[in-house]
N, C-alpha and C positions, 0 to 999 in steps of 0.2 A: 714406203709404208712404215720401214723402220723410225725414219726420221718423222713423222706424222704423231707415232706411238711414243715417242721419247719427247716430242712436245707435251702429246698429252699428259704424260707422266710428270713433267715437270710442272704444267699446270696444275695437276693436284696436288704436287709437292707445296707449290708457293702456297696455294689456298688454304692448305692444314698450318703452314706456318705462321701465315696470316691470321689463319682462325684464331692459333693459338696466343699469338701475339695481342690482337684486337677481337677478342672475344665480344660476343653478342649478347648484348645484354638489353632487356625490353622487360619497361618499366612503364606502366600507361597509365597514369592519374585521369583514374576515372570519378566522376561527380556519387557523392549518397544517394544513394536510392533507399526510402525506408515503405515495404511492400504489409498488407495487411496480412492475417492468417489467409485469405483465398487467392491471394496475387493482386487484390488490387494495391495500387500506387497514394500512400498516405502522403508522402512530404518528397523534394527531391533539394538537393543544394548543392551547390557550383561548387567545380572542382577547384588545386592551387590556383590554377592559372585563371580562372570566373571563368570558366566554360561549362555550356551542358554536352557534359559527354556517357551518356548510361552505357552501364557496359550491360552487355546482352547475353543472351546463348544462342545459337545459331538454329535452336529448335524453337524459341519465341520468335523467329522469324521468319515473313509469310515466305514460302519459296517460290511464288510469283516475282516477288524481288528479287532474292536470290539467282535465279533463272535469267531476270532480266540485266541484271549487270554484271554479271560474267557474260550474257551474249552481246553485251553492250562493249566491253572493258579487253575482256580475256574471254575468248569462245576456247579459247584449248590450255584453260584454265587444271584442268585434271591430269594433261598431259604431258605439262614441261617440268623442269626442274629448275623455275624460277622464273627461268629467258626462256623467249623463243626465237630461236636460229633466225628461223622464215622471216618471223616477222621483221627482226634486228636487220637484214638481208635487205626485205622488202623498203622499210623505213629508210636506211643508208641511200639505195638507189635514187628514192625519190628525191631526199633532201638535196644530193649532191645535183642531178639532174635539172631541178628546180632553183637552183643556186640559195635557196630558205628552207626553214624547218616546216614542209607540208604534212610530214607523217611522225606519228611517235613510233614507238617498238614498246614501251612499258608494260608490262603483266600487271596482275592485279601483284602479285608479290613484291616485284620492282616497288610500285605506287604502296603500297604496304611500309618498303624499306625508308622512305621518303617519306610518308607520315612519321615514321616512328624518330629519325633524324632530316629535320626539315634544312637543307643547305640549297644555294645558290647554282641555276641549273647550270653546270661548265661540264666539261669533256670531263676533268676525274672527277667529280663528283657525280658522274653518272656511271663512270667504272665502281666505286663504293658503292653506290645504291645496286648493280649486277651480283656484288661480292655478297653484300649485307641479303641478299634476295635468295643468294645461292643459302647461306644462313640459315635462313628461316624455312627453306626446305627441308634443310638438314635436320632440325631441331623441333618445327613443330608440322603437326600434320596439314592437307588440304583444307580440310574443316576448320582446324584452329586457325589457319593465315585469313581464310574468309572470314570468320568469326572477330577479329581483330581488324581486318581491313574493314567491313560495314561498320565498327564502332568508333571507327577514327576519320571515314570521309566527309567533306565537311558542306554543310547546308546550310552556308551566309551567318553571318550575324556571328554570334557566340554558340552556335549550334553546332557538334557534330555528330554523326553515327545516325541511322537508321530510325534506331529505339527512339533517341532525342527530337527527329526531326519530325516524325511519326505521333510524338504525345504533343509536341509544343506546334507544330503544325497544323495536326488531322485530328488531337484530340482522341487520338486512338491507339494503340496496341500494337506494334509492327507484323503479328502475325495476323491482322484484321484487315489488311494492306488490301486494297483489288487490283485486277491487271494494271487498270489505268492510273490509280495511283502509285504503285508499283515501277512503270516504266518513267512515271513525269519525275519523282523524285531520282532513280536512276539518272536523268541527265541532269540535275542540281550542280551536284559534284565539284563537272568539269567545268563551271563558271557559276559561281553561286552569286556574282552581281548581275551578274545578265540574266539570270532567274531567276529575281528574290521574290519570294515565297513571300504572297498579300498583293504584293506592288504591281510586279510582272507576271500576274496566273496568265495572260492572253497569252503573251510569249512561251510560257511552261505548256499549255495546249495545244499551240502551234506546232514546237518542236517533238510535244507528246505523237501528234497524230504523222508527222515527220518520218518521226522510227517506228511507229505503228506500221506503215506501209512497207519498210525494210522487214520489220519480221514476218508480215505476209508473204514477203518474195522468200524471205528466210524459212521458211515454215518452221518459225523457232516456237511459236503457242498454234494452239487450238484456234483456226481462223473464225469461227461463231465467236469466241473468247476476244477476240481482236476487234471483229468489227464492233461487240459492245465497248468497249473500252476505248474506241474512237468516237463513238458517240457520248461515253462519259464525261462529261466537264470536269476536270481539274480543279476544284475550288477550295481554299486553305485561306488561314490567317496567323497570326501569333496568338497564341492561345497563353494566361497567367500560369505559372510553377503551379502545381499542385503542393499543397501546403493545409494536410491539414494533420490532426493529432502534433500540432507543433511541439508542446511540450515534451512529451514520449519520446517523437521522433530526433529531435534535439539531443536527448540522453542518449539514445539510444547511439549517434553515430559517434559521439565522446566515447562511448563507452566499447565500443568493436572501430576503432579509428584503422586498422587492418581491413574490414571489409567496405565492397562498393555497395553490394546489396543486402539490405538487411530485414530480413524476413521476419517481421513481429508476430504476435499472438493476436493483436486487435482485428475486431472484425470491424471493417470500414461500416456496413448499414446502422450496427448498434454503435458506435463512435459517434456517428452523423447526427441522429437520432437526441442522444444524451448531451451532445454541445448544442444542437439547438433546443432544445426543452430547457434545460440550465440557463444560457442565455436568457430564454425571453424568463422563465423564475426569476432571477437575479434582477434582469431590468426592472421586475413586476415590484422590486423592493430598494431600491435605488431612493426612493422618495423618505425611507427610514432612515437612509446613513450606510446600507449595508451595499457591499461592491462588487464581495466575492465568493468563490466558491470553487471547493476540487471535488472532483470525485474521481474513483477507483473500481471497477467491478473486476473479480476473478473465479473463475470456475473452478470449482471445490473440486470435480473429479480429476481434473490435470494440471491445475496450479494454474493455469496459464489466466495473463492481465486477457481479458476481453473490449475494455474499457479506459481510458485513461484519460480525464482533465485535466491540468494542471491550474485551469485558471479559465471563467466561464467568458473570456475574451482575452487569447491570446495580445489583439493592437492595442489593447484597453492601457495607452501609457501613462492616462491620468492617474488611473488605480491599479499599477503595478501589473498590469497583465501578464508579463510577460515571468513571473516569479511562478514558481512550481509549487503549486500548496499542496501536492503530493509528497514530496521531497524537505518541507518547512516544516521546521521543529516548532511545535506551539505547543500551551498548556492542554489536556486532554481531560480534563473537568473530570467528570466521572466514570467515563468507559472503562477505567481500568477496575474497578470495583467487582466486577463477574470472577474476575482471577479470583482477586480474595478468597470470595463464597466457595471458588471452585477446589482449590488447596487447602479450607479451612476443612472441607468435606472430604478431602482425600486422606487429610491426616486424622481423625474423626474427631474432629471441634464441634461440628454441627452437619446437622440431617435441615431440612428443606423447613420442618413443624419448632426445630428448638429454638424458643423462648430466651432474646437477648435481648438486653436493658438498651434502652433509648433516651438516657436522662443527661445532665450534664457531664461529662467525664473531663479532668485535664490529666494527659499524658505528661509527666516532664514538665516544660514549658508552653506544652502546646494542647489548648483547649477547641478541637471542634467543634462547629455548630453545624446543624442542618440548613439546606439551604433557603428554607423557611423558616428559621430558627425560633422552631416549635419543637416538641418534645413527647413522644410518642409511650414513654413510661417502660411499657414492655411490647414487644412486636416479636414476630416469626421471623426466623432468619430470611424464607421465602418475599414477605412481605418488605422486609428491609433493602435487599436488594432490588424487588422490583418497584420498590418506593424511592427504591435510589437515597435513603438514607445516608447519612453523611457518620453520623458517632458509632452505628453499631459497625460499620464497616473499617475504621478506624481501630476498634476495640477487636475484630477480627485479626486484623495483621499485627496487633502490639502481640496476641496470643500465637498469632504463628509465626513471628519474628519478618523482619522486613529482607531479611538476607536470602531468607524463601522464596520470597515473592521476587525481589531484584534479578535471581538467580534463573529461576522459569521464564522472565521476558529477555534475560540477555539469552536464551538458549533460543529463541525468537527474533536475535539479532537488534535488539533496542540499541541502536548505538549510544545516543544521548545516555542512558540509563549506565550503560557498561562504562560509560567514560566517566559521568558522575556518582557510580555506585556508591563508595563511603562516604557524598555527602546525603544521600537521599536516606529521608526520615520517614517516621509517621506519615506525614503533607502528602509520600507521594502515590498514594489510593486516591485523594484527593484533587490531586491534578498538580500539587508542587514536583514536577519533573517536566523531561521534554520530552514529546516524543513527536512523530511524523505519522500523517494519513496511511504511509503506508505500510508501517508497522502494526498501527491499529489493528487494518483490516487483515493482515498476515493473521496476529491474534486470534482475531474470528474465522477467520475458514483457518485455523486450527479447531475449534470448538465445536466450528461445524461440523467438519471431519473426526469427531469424538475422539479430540486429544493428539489423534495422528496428524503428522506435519510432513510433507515433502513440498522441495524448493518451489516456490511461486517465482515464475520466469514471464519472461516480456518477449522470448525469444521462441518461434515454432521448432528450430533444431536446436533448443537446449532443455528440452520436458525432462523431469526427473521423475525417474519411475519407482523410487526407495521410498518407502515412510519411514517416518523414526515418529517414536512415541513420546512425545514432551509433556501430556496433561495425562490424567488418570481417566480411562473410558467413561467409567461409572458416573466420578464426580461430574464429567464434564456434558453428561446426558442431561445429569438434571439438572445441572444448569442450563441447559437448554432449553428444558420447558418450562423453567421460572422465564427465562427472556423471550418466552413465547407467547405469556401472557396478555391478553387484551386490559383486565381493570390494574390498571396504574398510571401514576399523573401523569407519564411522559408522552402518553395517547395522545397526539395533536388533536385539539378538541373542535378546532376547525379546519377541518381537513375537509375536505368538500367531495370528495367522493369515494365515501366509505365501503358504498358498494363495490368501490372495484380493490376494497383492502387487501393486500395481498399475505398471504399464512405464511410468513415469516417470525423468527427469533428476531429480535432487537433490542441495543442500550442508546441510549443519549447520553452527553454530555455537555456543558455548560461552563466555560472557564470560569475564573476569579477575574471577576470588573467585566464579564460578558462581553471576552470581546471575540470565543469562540466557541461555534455552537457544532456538534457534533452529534452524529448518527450511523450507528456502523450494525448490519443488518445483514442474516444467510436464512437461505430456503437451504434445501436439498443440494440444490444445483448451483446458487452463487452467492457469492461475498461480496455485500457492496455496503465501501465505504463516503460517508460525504460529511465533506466540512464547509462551514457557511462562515462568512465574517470579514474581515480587513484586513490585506494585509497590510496597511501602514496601524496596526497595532489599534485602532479608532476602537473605544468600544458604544456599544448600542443598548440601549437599556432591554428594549424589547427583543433584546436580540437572546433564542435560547436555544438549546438542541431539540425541545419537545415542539415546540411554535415554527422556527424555522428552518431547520436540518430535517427532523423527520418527515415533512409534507411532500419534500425533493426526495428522501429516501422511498418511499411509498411509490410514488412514478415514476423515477427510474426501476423499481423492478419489476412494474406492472409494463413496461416498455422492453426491457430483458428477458421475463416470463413469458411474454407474448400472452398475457393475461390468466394463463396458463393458473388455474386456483390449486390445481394438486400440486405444492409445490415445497412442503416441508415434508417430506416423508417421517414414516416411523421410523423412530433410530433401530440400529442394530443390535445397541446394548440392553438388552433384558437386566429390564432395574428388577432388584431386590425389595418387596413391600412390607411391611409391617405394621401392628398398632402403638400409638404412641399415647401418652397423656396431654388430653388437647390442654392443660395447662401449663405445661411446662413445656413439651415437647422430649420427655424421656420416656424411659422406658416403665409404664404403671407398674405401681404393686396395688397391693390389697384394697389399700384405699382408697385408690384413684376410679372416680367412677364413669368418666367422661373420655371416650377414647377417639380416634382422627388414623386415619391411615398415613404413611408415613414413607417415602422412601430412604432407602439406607444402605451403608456398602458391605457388606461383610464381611466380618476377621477387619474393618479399619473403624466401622461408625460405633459410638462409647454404645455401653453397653453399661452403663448408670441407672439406679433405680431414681425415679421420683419419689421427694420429700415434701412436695409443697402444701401434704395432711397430714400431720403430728400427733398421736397421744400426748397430752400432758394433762396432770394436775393442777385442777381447780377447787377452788371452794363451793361447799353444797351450795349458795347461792349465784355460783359461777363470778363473783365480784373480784377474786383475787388467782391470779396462778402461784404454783409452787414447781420449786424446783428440789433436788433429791438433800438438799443439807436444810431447807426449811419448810418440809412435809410433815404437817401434824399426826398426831399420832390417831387422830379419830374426826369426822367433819369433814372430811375432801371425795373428790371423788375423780374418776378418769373422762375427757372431755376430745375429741378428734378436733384439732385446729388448725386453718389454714395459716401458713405461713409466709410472710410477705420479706422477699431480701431487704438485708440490713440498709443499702445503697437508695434500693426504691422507697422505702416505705420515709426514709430520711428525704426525698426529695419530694414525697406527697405533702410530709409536715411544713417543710422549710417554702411550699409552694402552695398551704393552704390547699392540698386536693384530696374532695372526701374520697375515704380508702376505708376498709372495716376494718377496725378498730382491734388490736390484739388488749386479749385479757391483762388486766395493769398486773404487775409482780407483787407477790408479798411486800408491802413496805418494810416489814419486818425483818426479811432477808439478810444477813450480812453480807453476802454477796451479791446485793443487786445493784451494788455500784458498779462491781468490778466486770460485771456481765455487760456495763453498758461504758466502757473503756472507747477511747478514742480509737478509730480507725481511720491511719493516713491513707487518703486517696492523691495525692500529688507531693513527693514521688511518688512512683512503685518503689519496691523493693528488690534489691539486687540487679538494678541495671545502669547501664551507663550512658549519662547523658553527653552528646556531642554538640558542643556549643561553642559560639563566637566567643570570646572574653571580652569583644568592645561594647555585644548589643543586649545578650542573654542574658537572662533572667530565669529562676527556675520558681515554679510555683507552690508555696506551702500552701496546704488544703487537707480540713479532715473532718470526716461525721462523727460529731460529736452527740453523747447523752441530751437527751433533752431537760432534767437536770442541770444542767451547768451551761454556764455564762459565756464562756470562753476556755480560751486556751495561753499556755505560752509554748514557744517556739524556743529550742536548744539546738542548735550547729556545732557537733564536736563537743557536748556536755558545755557550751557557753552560752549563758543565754542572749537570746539574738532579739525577741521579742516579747515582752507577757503579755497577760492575761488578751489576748483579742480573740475578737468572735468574728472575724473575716479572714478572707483568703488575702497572703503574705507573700512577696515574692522576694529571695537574695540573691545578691550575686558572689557567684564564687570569685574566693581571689586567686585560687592555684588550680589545679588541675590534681586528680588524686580521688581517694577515699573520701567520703563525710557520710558522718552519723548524725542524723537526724530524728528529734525527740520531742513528740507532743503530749504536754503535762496539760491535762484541767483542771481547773477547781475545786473537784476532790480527790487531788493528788494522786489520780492515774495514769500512765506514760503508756504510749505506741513509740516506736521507734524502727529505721528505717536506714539501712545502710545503701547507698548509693555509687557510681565513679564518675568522674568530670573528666571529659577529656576536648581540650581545644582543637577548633578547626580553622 
């Protein structure tokens, strides 16, 4: 016995030494699985080696399997500690007896060791694979060796493990298995050319009902359970990868290249759904020029994508299918124009009623036009925005500086934006920047969620539970119910089934040269983004965000909604009301006799009187005004007049459009020249222009007296041009200060300090 125990001793000596020396190391390249938010199976792809190998959990599996090939494999699979004696024992006698290999002795952990390092069956390499077995007792449990042995046994072809053989098989779920499919894959395994699965199901039937009759003797299942399962037909074929949300899914395994399965947010039904409706849309305009299209939907209460396009035909390799226009930096026309309004309102620039000019303006160098380039005189800021106006929006962000605006989309993660920041100008409310679909719609379920922001994930185990506040609640409400609005142009006006319009907020957008049409749109409950157009850059005349993006925006979320019509709730933010002056959009005095309710934010919206009714001095025939240095001493009298700005009432004359006529001035006056002094409108004053020195150009412009002829133009006290009566443009030759001076023809000067600085 002594000598018995000091072998044994020594064999666990060698074994720790061994261990220590040739440690175990299991490493199992298993294939992507990317799963939807419910478990179902979006997209799968071959592992290094182009195997499908899913890795599983031993609870996604039927344990009718389980059951069956341990009693199949290993019956005293729970019992040994790797090896079994008996059987080792049992197997030796026969082989030797028999002069050939008639029995094995392998456990399922032995067969385990041997999946994991596949070598050449000889005498040591079957003491390795006992060693390695002993291993994997020691290290991982019964459960995890099962769990790892069903994922690596192999079922012909490029197929191994259960899970794989199970979806590309049966088409089915391995915990969906029944006995008798159960028991036929069970004997796969151990010759998977003598049982290939489509070719040989007779053979797989034959040997099924085989060991069906052993585990009757066996009374290893439920014999009711057995005789069905002998009557079951075994019937399978190769079933195609499951492959869909390809774009998402594609990202998604670049982007966690660590995991095998990756549990997304998308729900497979509304996925299905939205790629085929988009489809046949997109086909239905194939005959225009137009190819494509992405969309994006996400749930405002958890961030999470529900939705993801990339492209309304992944195979489509004529037109670029396979390119992510979720991910595609393109021009974004006019969606960005909401922020404007919304910042202009937090800072208190303007309430929803205040009255901004819609005439020509030139910034600098750079003169916008509307996209109709038509001209609206005076509008409500409300109307402008949901008019999608081009100049008052423009004239918005020169007044709240562009470093605002850039600053609140990078805290929004605009990559393009953050990287391009000091070159990005005026242009980019207008769409001169780049941005991506799915920043867009981040944006908007920001605004839907009144300003609060937490992360939008693609992932079910990475939800963020934090907001952080990036927009102002207030402002960002009533922008809400300006893009709530039904009357404005961007109302696809054939849109075919208005009945089923769904109570959403929405903007469009419309690039430069139409070659991207945009629509990004939130109820209560979701944000969904959609972009329509080319990606090989094509553009389409007809192509707009009002005409083509919004009609797909519309049924997608009448398809999300489940037509669901309560679907914009009341916001939470208790706006602040007031009366304003329906002429101006301030705040009335005495005179103003026309008033318009108003919302507004408190301690931030101005708090300015209305002027646009004036006392002044007229003559008893009302034929002349006076002003306080040539009021006669007797003959005049006090007269309320409206007053029209100096910019508008100059683009009424200069554009011939009847306007009421202000009372003419004393001629007498000595100062009514100087009351009508030149006003530079291009530059502004005190700002710095950032410009090319190869292409730029800055533009002289100014309202002149109607009085006088012209003008001349001084750069730095030199004169650079006289007497003209049109818009001039110079080019700088340095970088630096310039003073800029416009004299008219009866020698009155404006003047205009400016910086140049090269880019």
């Amino acid at each position: 016995m002594k000598l018995v125990g000091k072998i044994l001793i020594s064999i666990v000596a060698i074994f720790f030494i061994l261990n220590f020396i040739t440690p175990l190391e299991v490493e199992i390249d298993y294939s992507k699985v990317v799963y939807d938010r419910n478990g179902e199976i979006l997209s799968t792809f071959l592992n290094k080696s182009d195997k499908w190998r899913f890795k599983s959990e031993l609870s996604e599996v039927s344990n009718k399997f389980k059951d069956a090939i341990i009693h199949k494999e290993d019956k005293y699979f729970y019992y040994h500690f790797g090896f079994n004696p008996i059987a080792i024992t049992r197997a030796t006698y026969d082989n030797l007896t028999s002069g050939e290999v008639v029995s094995g002795a392998s456990t399922i952990t032995m067969q385990l060791a041997r999946l994991l390092e596949p070598k050449e069956r000889t005498l040591i390499n079957k003491l390795i694979e006992l060693f390695r077995a002993v291993q994997l007792e020691l290290y991982y449990s019964k459960d995890e060796i099962l769990n790892m042995y069903i994922d690596l046994i192999p079922f012909g072809s490029n197929i191994e493990g259960v899970k794989s053989a199970s979806i590309f098989y049966l088409n089915k779920k391995p915990n969906s298995l029944s006995l008798s499919e159960s028991i036929a894959l069970s004997l796969i395994p151990n010759n998977p050319n003598k049982f290939k699965i489509g070719k040989y199901n007779d053979r797989i039937n034959e040997a099924k009902n085989k060991y069906i009759e052993e585990y009757i003797s066996d009374e290893a299942f439920d014999i009711n359970e057995l005789e069905d399962a002998k009557n079951e037909v075994f019937y399978s074929r190769r079933h195609k990868r499951p492959k869909n949300a390809l774009h998402l899914s594609t990202r998604l395994i670049k982007e966690n290249r660590n995991e095998s399965n990756i549990n997304s947010t998308l729900d497979y039904g509304t996925q299905s759904q939205i790629e085929n409706f988009t489809g046949s849309y997109i086909s239905g305009l194939n005959y225009i020029g137009i190819h494509n299209a992405s969309v994006i939907v996400i749930d405002n209460q958890t961030g999470e994508v529900v939705s993801y396009l990339g492209s309304n035909n992944f195979n489509d390799s004529l037109n670029a299918g396979q390119v992510d226009g979720v991910k595609a930096i393109r021009s974004p026309g006019s969606t960005l124009k909401p922020l404007v309004y919304l910042l202009a309102m937090d800072k208190g620039i303007i309430t929803p009623k205040t009255k901004l000019l819609d005439i020509p303006f030139t910034f600098g160098n750079y003169s916008p036009l509307n996209f109709d380039r038509k001209f609206n005189g005076m509008v409500t800021a409300e109307k402008a925005l949901s008019q999608s106006l081009n100049i008052p929006a423009v004239y918005l962000l020169n007044e709240l500086g562009t470093s605002k605006f850039i600053q609140s989309l990078m805290k929004l993660n605009f990559k393009s934006i953050s990287k391009n920041e000091r070159k990005l100008g005026l242009s980019v409310v207008l769409g001169g920047c780049g941005v991506t679909l799915e920043e867009l719609s981040r944006l908007y379920y920001c605004i839907a969620n009144d300003g609060m922001y937490k992360q939008v994930t693609y992932l079910i185990d990475n939800r963020d539970s934090t907001y952080q506040e990036i927009l102002n609640p207030e402002a960002t409400a009533i922008t809400k119910t300006i893009l709530s609005k039904l009357t404005r142009p961007d109302y696809p006006a054939n849109y075919e089934y208005a009945y089923k319009l769904p109570k959403i907020a929405w903007k469009t957008g419309t690039s430069y040269g139409r070659k991207d049409a945009w629509s990004i749109g939130f109820s209560d409950k979701y944000t969904v983004g959609v972009w329509v157009g080319n990606f090989n850059n094509k553009s389409v005349s007809t192509l707009t965000g009002a005409s083509i993006a919004t009609p797909l925006l519309f049924d997608i979320f009448n398809i999300v909604e489940s037509n669901n019509s309560e679907v914009l709730a009341e916001d939470n933010i208790d706006l602040s009301i007031r009366n304003v002056c329906s002429h101006s959009g301030l705040i009335p005095n005495s005179k103003c006799n026309n008033f318009i309710e108003d919302y507004y934010i408190p301690f931030k919206s101005s708090t300015q009187e209305c002027t646009h009714i004036q006392d002044v001095y007229v003559s008893t025939d009302e034929k002349y005004r006076y002003c306080s240095d040539c009021l006669p001493y007797k003959n005049y009298k006090t007269k309320s007049l409206e007053m029209i700005d100096p910019l508008l009432l100059d683009y009424y004359v200069q554009n011939r459009i009847t306007h009421k006529e202000f009372t003419q001035h004393n001629p007498d006056c000595s100062r009514v020249n100087i009351a009508k002094k030149p006003n530079i409108n291009s530059p502004l004053d005190n700002q710095q222009y950032l410009i090319n020195p190869e292409t730029d150009k800055i533009k002289l412009a100014a309202v002149l007296s109607h009085q006088t002829d012209g003008c001349s133009w001084f750069i730095n006290n030199q004169l650079y041009i006289s007497n003209s009566g049109e818009s001039v443009f110079f080019k700088p030759e340095h970088e630096g200060e310039y003073k800029i001076s416009c004299t008219d023809n009866l020698g009155q000067t404006a003047t205009v300090i400016i910086k140049v600085k090269y880019i």
